[in-house]
Structure formats: structure tokens, C-alpha cells
One Martini backbone bead per residue (centre of mass of N, CA, C, O) as a GRO file, in nm:
protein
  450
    1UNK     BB    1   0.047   0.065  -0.007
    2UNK     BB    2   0.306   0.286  -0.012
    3UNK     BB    3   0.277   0.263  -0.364
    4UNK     BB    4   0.059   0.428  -0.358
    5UNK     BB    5  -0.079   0.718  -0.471
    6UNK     BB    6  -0.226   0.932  -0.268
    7UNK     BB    7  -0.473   0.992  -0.537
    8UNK     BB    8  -0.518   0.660  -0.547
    9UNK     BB    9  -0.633   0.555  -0.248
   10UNK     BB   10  -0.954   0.585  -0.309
   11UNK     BB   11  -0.949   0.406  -0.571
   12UNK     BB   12  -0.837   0.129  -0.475
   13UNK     BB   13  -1.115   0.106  -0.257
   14UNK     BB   14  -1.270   0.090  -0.491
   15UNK     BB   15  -1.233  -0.141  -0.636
   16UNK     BB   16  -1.202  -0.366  -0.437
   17UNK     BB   17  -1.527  -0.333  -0.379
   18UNK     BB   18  -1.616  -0.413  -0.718
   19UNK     BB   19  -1.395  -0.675  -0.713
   20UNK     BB   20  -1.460  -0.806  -0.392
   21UNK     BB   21  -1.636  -0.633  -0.200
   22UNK     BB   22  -1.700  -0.544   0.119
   23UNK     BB   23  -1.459  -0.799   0.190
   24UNK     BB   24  -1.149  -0.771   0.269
   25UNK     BB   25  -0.790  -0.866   0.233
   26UNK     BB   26  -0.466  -0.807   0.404
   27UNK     BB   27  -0.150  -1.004   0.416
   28UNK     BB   28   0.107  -1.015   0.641
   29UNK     BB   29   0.359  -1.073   0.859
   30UNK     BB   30   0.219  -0.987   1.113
   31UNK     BB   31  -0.036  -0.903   0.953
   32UNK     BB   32  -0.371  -0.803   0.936
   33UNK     BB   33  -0.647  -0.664   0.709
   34UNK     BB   34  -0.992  -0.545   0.724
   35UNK     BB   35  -1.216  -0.478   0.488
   36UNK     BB   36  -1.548  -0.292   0.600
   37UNK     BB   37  -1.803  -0.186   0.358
   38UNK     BB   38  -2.076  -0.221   0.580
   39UNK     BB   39  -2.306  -0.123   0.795
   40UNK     BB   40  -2.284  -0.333   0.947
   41UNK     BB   41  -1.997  -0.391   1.039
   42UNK     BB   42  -1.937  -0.071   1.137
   43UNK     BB   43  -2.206  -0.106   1.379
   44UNK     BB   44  -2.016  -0.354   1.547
   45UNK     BB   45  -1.787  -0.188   1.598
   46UNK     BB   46  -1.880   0.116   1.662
   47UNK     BB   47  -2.153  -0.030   1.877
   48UNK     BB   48  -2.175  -0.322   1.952
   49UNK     BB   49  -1.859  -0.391   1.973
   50UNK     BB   50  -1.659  -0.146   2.076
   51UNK     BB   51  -1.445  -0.297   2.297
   52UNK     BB   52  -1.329  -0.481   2.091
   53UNK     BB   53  -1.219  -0.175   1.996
   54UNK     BB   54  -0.928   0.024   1.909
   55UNK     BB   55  -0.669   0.246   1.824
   56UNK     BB   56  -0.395   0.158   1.895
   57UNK     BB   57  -0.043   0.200   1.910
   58UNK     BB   58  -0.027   0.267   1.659
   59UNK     BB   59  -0.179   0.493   1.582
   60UNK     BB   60  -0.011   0.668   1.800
   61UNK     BB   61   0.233   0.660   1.683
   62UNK     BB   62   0.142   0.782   1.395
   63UNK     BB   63   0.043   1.055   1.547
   64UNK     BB   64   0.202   1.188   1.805
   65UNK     BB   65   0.339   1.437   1.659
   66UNK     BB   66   0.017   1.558   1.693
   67UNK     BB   67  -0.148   1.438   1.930
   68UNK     BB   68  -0.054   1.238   2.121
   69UNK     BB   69  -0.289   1.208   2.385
   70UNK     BB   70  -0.526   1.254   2.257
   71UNK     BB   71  -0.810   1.172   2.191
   72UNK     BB   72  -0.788   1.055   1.893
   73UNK     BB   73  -0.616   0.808   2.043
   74UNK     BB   74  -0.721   0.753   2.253
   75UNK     BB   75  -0.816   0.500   2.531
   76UNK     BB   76  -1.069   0.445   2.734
   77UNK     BB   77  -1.062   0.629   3.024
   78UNK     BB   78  -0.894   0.888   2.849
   79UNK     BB   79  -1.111   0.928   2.651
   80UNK     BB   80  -1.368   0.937   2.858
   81UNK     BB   81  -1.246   1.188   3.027
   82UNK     BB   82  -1.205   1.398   2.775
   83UNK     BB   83  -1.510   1.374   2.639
   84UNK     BB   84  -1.674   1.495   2.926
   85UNK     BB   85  -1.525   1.753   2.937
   86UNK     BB   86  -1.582   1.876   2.646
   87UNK     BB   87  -1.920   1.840   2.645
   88UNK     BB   88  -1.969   2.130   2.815
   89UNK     BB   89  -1.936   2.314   2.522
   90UNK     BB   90  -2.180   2.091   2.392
   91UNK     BB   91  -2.458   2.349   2.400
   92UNK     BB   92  -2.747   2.526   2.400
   93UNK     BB   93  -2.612   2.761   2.533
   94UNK     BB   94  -2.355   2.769   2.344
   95UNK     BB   95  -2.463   2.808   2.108
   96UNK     BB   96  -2.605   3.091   2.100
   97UNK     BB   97  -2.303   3.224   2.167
   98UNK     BB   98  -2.167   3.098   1.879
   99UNK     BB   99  -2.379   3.261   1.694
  100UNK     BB  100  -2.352   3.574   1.801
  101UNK     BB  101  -2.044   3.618   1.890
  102UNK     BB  102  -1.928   3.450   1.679
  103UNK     BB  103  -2.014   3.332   1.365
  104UNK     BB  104  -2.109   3.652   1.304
  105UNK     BB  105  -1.809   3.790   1.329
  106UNK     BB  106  -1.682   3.679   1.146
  107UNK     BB  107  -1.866   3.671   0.918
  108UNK     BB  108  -1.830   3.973   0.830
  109UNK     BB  109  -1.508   3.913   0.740
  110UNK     BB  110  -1.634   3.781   0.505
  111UNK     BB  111  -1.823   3.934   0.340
  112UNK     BB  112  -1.631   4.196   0.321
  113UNK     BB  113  -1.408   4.021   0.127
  114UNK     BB  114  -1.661   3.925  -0.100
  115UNK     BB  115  -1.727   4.201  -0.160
  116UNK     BB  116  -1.444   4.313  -0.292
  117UNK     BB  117  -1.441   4.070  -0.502
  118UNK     BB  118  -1.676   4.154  -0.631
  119UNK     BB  119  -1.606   4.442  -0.718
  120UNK     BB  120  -1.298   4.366  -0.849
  121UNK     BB  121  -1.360   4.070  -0.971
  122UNK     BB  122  -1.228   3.861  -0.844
  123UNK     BB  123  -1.106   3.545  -0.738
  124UNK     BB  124  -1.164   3.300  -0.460
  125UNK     BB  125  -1.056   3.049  -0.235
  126UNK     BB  126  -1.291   2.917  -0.061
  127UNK     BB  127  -1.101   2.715   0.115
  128UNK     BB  128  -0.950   2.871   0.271
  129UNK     BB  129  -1.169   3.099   0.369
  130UNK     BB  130  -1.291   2.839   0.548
  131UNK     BB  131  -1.014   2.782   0.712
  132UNK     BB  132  -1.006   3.054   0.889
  133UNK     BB  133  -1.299   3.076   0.994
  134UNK     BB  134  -1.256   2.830   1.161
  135UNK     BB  135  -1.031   2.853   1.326
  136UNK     BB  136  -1.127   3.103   1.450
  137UNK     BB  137  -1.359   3.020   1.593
  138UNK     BB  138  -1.256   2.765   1.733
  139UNK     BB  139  -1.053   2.961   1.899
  140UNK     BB  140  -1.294   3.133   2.031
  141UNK     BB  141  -1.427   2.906   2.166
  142UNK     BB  142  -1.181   2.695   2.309
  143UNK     BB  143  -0.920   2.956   2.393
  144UNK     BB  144  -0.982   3.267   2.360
  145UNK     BB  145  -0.879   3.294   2.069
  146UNK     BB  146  -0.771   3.403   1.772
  147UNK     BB  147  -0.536   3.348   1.501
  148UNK     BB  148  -0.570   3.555   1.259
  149UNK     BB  149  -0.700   3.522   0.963
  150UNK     BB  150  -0.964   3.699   0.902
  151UNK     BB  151  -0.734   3.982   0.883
  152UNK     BB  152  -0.556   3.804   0.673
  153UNK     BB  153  -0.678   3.618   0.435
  154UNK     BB  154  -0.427   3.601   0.204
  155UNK     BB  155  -0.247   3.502   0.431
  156UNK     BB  156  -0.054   3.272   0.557
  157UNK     BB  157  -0.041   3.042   0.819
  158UNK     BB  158   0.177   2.896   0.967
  159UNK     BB  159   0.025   2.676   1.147
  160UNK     BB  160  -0.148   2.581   0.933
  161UNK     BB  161   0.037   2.467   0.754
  162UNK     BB  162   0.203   2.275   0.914
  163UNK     BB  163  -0.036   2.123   1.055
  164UNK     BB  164  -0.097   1.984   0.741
  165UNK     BB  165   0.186   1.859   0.716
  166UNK     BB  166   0.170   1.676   0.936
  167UNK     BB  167  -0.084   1.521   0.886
  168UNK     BB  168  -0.004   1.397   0.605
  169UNK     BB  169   0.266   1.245   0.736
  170UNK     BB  170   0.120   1.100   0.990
  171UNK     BB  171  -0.073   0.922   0.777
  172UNK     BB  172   0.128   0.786   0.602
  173UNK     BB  173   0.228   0.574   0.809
  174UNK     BB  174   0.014   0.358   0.775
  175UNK     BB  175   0.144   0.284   0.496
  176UNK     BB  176   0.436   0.269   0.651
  177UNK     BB  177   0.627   0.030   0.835
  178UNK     BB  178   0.920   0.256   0.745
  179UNK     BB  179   0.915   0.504   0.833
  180UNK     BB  180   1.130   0.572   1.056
  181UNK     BB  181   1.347   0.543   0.830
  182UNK     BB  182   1.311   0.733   0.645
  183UNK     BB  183   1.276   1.027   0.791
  184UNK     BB  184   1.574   0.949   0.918
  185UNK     BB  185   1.681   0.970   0.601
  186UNK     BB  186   1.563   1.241   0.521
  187UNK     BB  187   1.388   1.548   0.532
  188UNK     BB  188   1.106   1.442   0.692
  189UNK     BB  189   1.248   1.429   0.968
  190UNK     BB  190   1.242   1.737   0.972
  191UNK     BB  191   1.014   1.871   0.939
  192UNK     BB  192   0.857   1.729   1.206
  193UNK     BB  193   1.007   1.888   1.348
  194UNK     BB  194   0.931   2.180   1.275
  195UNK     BB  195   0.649   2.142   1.268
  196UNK     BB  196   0.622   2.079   1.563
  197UNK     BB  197   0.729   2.307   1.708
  198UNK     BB  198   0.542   2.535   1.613
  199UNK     BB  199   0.287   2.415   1.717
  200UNK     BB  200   0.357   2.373   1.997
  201UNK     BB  201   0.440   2.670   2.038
  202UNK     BB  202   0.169   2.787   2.016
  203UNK     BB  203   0.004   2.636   2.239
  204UNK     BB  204   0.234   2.738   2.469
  205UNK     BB  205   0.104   3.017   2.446
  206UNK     BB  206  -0.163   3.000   2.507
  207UNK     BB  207  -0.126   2.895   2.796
  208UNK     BB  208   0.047   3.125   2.941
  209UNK     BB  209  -0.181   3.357   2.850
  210UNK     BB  210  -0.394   3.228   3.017
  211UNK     BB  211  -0.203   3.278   3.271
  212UNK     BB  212  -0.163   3.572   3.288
  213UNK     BB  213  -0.482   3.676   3.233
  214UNK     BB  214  -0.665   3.498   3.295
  215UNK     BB  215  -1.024   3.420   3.405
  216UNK     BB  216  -1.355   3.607   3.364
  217UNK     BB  217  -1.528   3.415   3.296
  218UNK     BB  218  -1.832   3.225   3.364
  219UNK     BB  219  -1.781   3.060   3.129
  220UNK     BB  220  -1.612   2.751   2.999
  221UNK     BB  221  -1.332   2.670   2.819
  222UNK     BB  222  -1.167   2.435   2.737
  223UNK     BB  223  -0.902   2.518   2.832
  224UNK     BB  224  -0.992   2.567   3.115
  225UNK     BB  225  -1.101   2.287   3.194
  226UNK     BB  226  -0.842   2.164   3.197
  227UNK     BB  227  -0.656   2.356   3.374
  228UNK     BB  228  -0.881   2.266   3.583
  229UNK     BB  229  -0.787   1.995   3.614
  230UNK     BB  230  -0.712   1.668   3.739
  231UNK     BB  231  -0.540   1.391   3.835
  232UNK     BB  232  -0.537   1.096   4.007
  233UNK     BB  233  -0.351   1.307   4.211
  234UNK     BB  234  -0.452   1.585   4.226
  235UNK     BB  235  -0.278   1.707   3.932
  236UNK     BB  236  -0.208   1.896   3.682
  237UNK     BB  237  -0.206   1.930   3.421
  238UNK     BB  238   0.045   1.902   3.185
  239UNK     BB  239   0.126   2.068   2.937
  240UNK     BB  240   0.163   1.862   2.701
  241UNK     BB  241  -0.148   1.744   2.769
  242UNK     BB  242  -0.263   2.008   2.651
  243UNK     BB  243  -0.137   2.044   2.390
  244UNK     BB  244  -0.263   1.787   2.275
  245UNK     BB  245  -0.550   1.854   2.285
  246UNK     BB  246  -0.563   2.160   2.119
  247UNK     BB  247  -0.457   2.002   1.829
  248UNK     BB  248  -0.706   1.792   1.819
  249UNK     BB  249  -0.940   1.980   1.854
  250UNK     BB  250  -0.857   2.139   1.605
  251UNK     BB  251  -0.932   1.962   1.377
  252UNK     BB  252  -1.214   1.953   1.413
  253UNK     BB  253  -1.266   2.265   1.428
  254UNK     BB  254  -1.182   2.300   1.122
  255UNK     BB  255  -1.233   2.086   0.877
  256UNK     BB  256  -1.533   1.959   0.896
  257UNK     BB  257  -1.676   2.243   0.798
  258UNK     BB  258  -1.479   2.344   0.566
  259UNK     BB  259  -1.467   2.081   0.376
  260UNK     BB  260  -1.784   2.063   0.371
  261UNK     BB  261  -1.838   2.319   0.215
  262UNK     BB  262  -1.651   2.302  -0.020
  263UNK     BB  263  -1.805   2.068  -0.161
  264UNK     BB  264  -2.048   2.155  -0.179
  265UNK     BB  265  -1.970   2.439  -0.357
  266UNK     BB  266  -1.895   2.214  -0.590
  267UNK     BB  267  -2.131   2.014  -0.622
  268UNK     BB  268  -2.366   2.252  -0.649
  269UNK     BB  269  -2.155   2.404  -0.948
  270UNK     BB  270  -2.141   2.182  -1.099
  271UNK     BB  271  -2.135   1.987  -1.353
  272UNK     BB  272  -2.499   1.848  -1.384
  273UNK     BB  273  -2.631   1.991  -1.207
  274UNK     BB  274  -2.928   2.098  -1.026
  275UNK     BB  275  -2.987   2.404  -1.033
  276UNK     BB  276  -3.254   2.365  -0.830
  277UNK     BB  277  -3.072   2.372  -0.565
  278UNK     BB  278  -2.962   2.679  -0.576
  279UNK     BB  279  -3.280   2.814  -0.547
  280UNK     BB  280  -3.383   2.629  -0.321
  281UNK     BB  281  -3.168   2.752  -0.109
  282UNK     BB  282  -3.199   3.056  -0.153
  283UNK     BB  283  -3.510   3.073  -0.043
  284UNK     BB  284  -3.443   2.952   0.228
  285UNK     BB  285  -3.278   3.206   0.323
  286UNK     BB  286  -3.487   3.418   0.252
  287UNK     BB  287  -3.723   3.273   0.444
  288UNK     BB  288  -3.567   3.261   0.752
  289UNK     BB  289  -3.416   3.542   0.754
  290UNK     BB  290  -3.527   3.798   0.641
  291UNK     BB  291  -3.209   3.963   0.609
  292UNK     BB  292  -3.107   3.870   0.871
  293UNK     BB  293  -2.939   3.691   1.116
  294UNK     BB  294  -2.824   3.437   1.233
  295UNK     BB  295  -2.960   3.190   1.480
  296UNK     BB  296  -3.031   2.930   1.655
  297UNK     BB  297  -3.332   2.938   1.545
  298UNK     BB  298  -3.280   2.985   1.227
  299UNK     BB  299  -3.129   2.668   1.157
  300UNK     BB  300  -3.389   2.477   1.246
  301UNK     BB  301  -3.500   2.629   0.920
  302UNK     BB  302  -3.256   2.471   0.786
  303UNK     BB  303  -3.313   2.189   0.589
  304UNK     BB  304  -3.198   2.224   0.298
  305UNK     BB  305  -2.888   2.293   0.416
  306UNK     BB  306  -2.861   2.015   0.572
  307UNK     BB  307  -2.870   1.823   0.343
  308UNK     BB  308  -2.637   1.953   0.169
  309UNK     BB  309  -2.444   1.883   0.379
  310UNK     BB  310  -2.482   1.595   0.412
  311UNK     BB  311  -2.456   1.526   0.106
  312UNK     BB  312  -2.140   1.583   0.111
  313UNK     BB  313  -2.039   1.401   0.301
  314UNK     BB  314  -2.119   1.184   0.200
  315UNK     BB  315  -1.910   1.181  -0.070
  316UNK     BB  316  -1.721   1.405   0.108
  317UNK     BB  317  -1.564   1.275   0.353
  318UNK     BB  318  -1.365   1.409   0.612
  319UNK     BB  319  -1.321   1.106   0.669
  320UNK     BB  320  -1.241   0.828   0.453
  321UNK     BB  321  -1.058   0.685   0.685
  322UNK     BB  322  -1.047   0.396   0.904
  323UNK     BB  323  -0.945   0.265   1.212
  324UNK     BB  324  -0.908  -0.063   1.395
  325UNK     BB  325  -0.805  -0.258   1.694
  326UNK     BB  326  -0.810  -0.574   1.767
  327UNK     BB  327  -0.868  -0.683   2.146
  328UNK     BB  328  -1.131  -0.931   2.069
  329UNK     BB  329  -1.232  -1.206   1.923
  330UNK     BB  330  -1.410  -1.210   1.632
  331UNK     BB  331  -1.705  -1.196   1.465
  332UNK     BB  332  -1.867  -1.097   1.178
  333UNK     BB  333  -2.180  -1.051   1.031
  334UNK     BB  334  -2.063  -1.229   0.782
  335UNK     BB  335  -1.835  -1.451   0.988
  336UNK     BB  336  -1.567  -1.347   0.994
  337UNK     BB  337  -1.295  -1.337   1.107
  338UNK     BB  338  -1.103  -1.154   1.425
  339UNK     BB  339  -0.806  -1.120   1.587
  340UNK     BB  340  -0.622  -1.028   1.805
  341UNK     BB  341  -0.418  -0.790   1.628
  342UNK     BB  342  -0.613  -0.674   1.418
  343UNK     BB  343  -0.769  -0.503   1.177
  344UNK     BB  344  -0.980  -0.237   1.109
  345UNK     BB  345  -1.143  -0.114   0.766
  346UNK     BB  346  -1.278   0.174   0.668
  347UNK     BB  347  -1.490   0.370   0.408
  348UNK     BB  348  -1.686   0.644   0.329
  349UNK     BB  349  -1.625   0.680   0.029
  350UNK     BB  350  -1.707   0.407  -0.041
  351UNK     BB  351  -1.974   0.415   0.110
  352UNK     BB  352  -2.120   0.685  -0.059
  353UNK     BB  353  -2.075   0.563  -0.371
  354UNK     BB  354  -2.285   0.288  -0.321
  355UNK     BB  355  -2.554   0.133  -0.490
  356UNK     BB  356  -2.595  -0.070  -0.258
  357UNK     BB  357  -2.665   0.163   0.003
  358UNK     BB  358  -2.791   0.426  -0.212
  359UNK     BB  359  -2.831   0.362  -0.481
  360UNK     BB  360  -2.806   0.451  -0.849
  361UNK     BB  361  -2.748   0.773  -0.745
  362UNK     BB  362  -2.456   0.775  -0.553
  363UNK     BB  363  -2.320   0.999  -0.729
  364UNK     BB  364  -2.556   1.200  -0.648
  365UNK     BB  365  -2.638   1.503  -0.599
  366UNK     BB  366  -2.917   1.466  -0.333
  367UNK     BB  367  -3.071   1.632  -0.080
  368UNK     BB  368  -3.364   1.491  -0.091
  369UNK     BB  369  -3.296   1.262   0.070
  370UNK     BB  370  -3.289   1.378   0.343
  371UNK     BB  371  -3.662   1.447   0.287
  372UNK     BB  372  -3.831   1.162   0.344
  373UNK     BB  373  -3.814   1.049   0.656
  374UNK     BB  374  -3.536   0.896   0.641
  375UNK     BB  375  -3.288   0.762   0.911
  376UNK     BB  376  -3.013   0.710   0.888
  377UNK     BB  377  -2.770   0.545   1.009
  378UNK     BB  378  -2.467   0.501   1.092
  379UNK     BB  379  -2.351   0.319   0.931
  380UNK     BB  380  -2.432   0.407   0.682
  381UNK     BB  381  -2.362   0.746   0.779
  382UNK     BB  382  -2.017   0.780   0.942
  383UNK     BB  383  -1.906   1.103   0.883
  384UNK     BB  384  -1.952   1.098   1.190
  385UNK     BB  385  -1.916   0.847   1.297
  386UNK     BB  386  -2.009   0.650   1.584
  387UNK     BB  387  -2.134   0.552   1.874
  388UNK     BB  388  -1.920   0.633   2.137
  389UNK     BB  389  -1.766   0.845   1.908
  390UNK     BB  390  -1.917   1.029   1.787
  391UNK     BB  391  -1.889   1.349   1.714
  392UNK     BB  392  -1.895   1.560   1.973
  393UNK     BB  393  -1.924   1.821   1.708
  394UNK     BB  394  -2.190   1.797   1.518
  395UNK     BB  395  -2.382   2.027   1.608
  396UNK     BB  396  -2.148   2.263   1.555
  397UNK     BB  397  -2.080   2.236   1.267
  398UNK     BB  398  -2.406   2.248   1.144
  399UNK     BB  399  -2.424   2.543   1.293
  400UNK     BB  400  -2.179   2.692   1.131
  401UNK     BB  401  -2.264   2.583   0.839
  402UNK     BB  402  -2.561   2.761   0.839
  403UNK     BB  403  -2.450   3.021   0.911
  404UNK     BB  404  -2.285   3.081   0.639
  405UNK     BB  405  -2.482   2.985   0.432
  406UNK     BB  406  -2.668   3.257   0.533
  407UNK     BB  407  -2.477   3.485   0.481
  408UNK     BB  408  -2.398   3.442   0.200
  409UNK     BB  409  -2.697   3.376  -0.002
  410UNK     BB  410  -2.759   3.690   0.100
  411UNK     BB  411  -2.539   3.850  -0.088
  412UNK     BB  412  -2.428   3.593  -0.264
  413UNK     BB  413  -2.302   3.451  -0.597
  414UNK     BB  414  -2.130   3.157  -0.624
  415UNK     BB  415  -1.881   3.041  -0.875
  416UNK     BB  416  -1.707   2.865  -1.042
  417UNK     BB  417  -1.411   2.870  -1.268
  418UNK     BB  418  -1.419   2.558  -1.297
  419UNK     BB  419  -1.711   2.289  -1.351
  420UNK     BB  420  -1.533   2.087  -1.457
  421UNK     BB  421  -1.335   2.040  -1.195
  422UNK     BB  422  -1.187   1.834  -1.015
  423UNK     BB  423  -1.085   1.836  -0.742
  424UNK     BB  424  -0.782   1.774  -0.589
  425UNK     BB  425  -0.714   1.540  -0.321
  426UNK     BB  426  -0.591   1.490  -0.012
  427UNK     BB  427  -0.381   1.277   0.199
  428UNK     BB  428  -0.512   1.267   0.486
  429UNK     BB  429  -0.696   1.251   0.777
  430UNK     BB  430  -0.844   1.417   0.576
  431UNK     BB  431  -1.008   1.623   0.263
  432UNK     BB  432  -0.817   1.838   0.104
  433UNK     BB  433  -0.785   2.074  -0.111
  434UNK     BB  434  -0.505   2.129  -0.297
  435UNK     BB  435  -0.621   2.395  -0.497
  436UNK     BB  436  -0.846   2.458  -0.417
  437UNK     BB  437  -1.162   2.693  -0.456
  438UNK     BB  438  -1.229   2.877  -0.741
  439UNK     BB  439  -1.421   3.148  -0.714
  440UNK     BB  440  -1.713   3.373  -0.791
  441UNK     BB  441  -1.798   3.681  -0.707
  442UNK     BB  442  -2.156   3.838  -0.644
  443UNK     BB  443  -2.374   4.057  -0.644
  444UNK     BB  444  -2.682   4.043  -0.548
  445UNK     BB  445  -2.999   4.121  -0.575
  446UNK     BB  446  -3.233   4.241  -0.392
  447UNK     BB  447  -3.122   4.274  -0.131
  448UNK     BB  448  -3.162   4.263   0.229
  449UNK     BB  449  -3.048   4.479   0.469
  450UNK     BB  450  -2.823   4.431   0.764
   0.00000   0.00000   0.00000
């Protein structure tokens, strides 16, 4: 699999599924990976029998350098106790206000930025703009402070560039069972550390200047819950496993919602797609929001771009393959025999655009499919993982991008600079397109003055 490239990792998961079928197996000398792509399957592992798979050692070891102990990793009572301390910031008295404090307030940065580029008429990387977008929203969700990326949105953020490509070379690590020597001989083991001690070295200073500025506000953002957290001997959590929090959460709340919008604003503007899917999502931002600005309560009334982007997720799942090690011999649902210390892995990507799994349509873009009163199992659409792992911040993601979407499709209509073009996406933890996403911004016509 080392061998593979990496533009072609999951085309090659998607070839063996149709003519493998949706269970099949690698075996290497003191290695097997079951690949399981069926709803059935994935809700076995992820939900009905959880504690038979963990993250396991190899999973740790190959992301060690960015993420160390954080959740994305843990197991047991380890992400246990992560996850519960975490779950205090999402909630809906907390959602009211990172709608109306944080996601709108950027928000019009957000506007700003897109005014500018209709008056002087240039394309806009929408791509970027997005992942500035999250990043800055969820710096000041989570850690009490701005990244400062929609200061000045033209320019790349050190911390962002670094971090996404620590995120691509650690994600390699799973398909190279040599990566410690190659690493250790190339140029990639200098970048890994370069690129680890920026990452590091910024989340050591949000926790510094959080502990000189002290805290004053009456609710705990992530951040702070943790620092007043104690360990099981009742000592302040050390600052490397704060610093490795900070970096977990960081990649959940900005790729999430940046890369499925981005896939989202290609799916709807690409060639072949039916042009109603953009004029009736658009009427439904006109008549929810009737021209002011959205809140939690005008969220839950925008049902058609919330299928809009789960059909996005469903399509190009930001999280593409999954793996998961068995730590108790199992029988897998149909049949197939899983050893402890054996693999198993599956792929949102190609169980997406499965014709068995979605019907003879599954490759089309059909937000209705959403809207039909039919709810899919989590086995079936596994884009926020699922069972007691499904993704703790999905319904802040939710949040995040239908205030995005009716901020922007109430004052500006954006179009693809070539609707032909399949953006091509890199291989790394997520799904980022790799040359961003080139687009054309105009101001709408007799819109409602904000």
C-alpha cells in the first residue's frame, strides 16, 4: 500500500470493493487488515461491539508528533475522561452563543472580504477562506482567542500551513510500516520536526497567556476546563498533555465544517448538477431569514441546506478511512473470523458512493434524499464516526456551517471558475483539496440590507 499514490488511495479502496466486494483482506507476515465496507460491519465495530476495537499502539505511534495523548488517540478510561470534560462546551445554551458572539461576528469578516472581491471582480480560493473561517471561530470557541487568519485572509498562517502538513505526513505513517527509517533518512524527518515544534510552540503560548491573563469569564471554554482539571493524583494536567488537547481539538472544529462546505459550494456550482438544488436553497435562506442575520433558533428552520450538506459528507466524508485495532477475537456479521491484534478498516469514501448501499444514484448529488423522513442508521452514513466515539462536535459543526451558508447566499452568488474541474484532493487525516477552490463572487440583486 506504500506504493500506492496517494491521489489514488481511494480509488484503489473503491476498485477493490467492486470487484472484491464489500469484505476483503490484506495478510502480511504478522499483519492482517480486514477492510469492511458495509453499514452492517462499521455498526458492529463502532457501536455494537466498541469495546472489542481500540485506537491501538501503531494508530498512537503514527500520530504521536501531532496529536500525542489527545482524544483523537486515547482509549479507554484515557478518552473516556476527555470526552466528558469536552462535552460541557456542547450544549445548547453554549451554542446560542458562539452564534451569535463568535460564527456571526466572524462572519461578517467573512462578508467583508467577499464584497471586496465581487466590486473588484477577482476569483476568491473559497477553500482557504473556509478553513481561516474555522480555524479563527474555533480558536475563539475553544481557547479564548482568534488565530487572526480573517485579519488578513490573503496571507497563509504559519501555524495552519505546518499543521496541515504534519497532519499529511503522519496520516502516510499508517501506509508505511518503515516510515521511522525513511523519515530518519530523508529530509521528512527535519520537516516533522520543524513542523511539530511551530504547532507546539503556539498552543504553548495560548496556555501561557492564558495562565498571565487569568480567566473572567462565568462560562469554561475548552481550554480552561482542562487547565483546571486535576489527574488522578490530584495534580494539574502537564502542560505537553494540554498542548496535545489543543491540537485534537484544533483539527476536529476547523476541517469538519471547512472541508464539507467546500465540497458542498463544488458539488452544488459543478457541471451536471441540477441548478434547482441552488435556487431552492437560496429561497430558503430568503425566507428563514428574511434579510437579518441568523441565530440558533433560525438554524433549525434551514432544513434544505442542512441535507445540502450532509449530502456533501455523504459524497466526500471529511474523514475518509477509518482504522480500528481488535483487542478481542471476534466474528465480524457476516461471518468473516477477526483475531485480537489483528486490523479492521473501513472507508466513508467508498461506502458513499456505494450503488448497493445508496441506490443507482449514489454518485449524484441529491440533497432530497435527506428529506424524505427516512433517518439512516449511523453504520450507513458514518461521516461523524459513529456509536460512543461519533463525533462529539457534530451538531456545533452543523451550527457553524448553516450560519455560513445563509450569511453568504443572502448578500453574494458564487460560481466555480471551471464547473468542470473535479478539484483534486490530498490524502492526509481529512479530505482537503489540494489547489483550493477557485471561485467567482457577485452581489445578489434587491437583497434585504443587514
Amino acid at each position: 500500500m506504500a506504493s500506492i499514490p496517494g491521489t489514488k488511495l481511494y480509488d484503489f479502496y473503491e476498485k477493490n470493493y467492486n470487484e472484491l466486494g464489500p469484505v476483503w483482506s490484506i495478510s502480511l507476515p504478522f499483519f492482517r487488515m480486514v477492510q469492511g465496507d458495509s453499514p452492517e460491519l462499521v455498526e458492529h465495530v463502532l457501536k455494537n461491539n466498541f469495546w472489542a476495537y481500540e485506537k491501538g499502539p501503531v494508530v498512537r505511534d503514527c500520530f504521536s508528533d501531532l496529536f500525542g495523548k489527545g482524544i483523537f488517540t486515547a482509549d479507554g478510561s484515557d478518552w473516556k475522561w476527555q470526552r466528558k470534560m469536552a462535552s460541557h462546551i456542547f450544549n445548547v445554551r453554549a451554542f446560542r452563543e458562539y452564534t451569535n458572539d463568535i460564527f456571526v461576528a466572524e462572519g461578517q469578516k467573512m462578508l467583508a472580504y467577499l464584497g471586496k472581491a465581487a466590486d473588484e471582480g477577482t476569483p476568491i480560493d473559497f477553500h482557504a477562506l473556509m478553513l481561516h473561517f474555522t480555524l479563527d471561530s474555533f480558536g475563539a470557541v475553544s481557547f479564548g482567542e482568534s488565530f487572526g487568519c480573517m485579519d488578513d485572509i490573503e496571507s497563509e498562517v504559519d501555524f495552519a500551513v505546518a499543521f496541515d502538513d504534519l497532519a499529511a505526513i503522519t496520516f502516510d505513517r499508517l501506509m508505511d510500516p518503515a516510515w521511522k527509517i525513511r523519515e530518519r533518512f530523508t529530509s521528512v524527518g527535519k520537516k516533522v520536526t520543524d513542523d511539530r515544534n511551530l504547532v507546539r510552540d503556539h498552543a504553548f503560548r495560548i496556555i501561557e497567556k492564558r495562565r498571565a491573563d487569568g480567566y473572567h469569564k462565568s462560562k469554561k471554554d475548552l481550554l480552561q476546563l482542562f487547565m483546571e482539571a486535576k489527574d488522578d493524583e490530584g495534580k494539574p494536567l502537564p502542560d505537553e498533555y494540554l498542548v496535545d488537547i489543543i491540537l485534537t481539538f484544533t483539527i476536529a472544529g476547523r476541517d469538519t465544517t471547512a472541508q464539507a462546505l467546500s465540497w458542498m459550494f463544488y458539488l452544488i456550482n459543478r457541471d451536471g448538477t441540477d441548478k434547482e438544488i441552488m435556487r431552492t436553497l437560496i429561497k430558503e435562506v430568503d425566507e428563514v431569514l428574511e434579510g437579518k442575520l441568523p441565530t440558533y433558533e433560525s438554524h433549525k428552520q434551514q432544513k434544505y441546506a442542512d441535507a445540502c450538506f450532509h449530502e456533501a459528507l455523504r459524497i466526500f466524508p471529511v474523514v475518509p478511512r477509518n482504522l480500528k485495532l481488535c483487542v478481542q477475537d471476534d466474528i465480524l456479521p457476516d461471518g468473516t473470523k477477526i483475531y485480537a491484534g489483528e486490523c479492521f478498516s473501513w472507508s466513508s469514501y467508498v461506502m458513499g458512493r456505494s450503488e448497493a448501499i445508496w441506490g443507482p444514484d449514489a454518485r449524484e448529488y441529491k440533497p432530497s434524499r435527506w428529506l424524505q423522513g427516512q433517518k439512516f442508521s449511523q453504520g450507513k452514513f458514518n461521516s461523524f464516526n459513529a456509536g460512543p466515539r461519533v463525533c462529539l462536535g457534530m451538531n456545533f459543526a452543523i451550527l457553524e456551517a448553516l450560519t455560513v451558508i445563509g450569511m453568504i447566499l443572502q448578500k453574494f452568488e458564487l460560481t466555480l471558475v471551471d464547473s468542470g474541474k473535479l478539484p483534486p484532493h490530498g490524502v492526509s487525516i481529512t479530505m482537503p483539496m489540494m489547489e483550493g477552490l477557485p471561485m467567482k463572487v457577485t452581489r445578489r440583486k434587491a437583497v434585504v440590507a443587514i
